[in-house]
C-alpha positions in Angstrom: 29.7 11.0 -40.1 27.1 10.3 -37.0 28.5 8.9 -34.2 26.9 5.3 -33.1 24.8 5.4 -29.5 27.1 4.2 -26.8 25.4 2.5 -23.4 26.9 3.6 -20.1 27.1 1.9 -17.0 28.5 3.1 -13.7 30.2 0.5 -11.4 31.8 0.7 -8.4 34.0 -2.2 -7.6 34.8 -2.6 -4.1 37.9 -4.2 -2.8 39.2 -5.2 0.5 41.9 -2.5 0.2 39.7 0.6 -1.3 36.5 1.4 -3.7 37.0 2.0 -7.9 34.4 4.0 -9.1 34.2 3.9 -13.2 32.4 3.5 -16.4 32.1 1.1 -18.8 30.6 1.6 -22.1 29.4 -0.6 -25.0 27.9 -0.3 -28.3 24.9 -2.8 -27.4 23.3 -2.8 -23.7 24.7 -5.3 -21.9 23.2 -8.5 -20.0 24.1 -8.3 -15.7 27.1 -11.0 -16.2 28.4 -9.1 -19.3 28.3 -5.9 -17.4 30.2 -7.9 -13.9 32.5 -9.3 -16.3 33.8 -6.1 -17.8 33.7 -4.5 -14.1 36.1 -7.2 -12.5 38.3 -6.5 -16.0 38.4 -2.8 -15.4 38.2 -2.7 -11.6 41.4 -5.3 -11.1 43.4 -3.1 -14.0 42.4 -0.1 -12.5 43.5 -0.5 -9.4 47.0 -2.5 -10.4 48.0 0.5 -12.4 47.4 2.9 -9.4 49.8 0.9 -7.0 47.3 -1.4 -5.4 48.6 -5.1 -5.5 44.9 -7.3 -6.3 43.4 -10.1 -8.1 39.2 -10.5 -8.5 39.7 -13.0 -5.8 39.7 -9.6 -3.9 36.5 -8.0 -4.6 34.1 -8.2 -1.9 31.4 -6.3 -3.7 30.3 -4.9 -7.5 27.2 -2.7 -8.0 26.6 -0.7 -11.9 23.8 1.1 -12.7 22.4 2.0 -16.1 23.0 5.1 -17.0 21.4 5.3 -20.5 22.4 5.6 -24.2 24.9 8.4 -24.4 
């Protein structure tokens, strides 16, 4: 069984109350507002389940970068 290509793309949320660093991953290369989307998704659920207390109202900042077809 082969295993399907899987685009990456590092983002780093930034909060008023700290920076997430993480990936996100997709089957199919994402447009900018898909990738954004995702990021607040992860970046809000992220830092929730580590004891932070924050909504996407929050987020001062979001930057990802391409990091290729893994």
């Amino acid at each position: 069984m082969s295993r399907r290509p899987v685009h990456l793309y590092r983002c780093v949320v930034n909060f008023t109350q700290s920076n997430r660093m993480f990936y996100v991953n997709s089957v199919r290369q994402l447009s900018d507002v898909e990738v954004r989307f995702r990021a607040v998704e992860k970046g809000v659920s992220n830092a929730n389940v580590s004891g932070l207390s924050v909504t996407a109202a929050d987020i001062i900042d979001i930057d990802f970068v391409y990091r290729g077809v893994m």
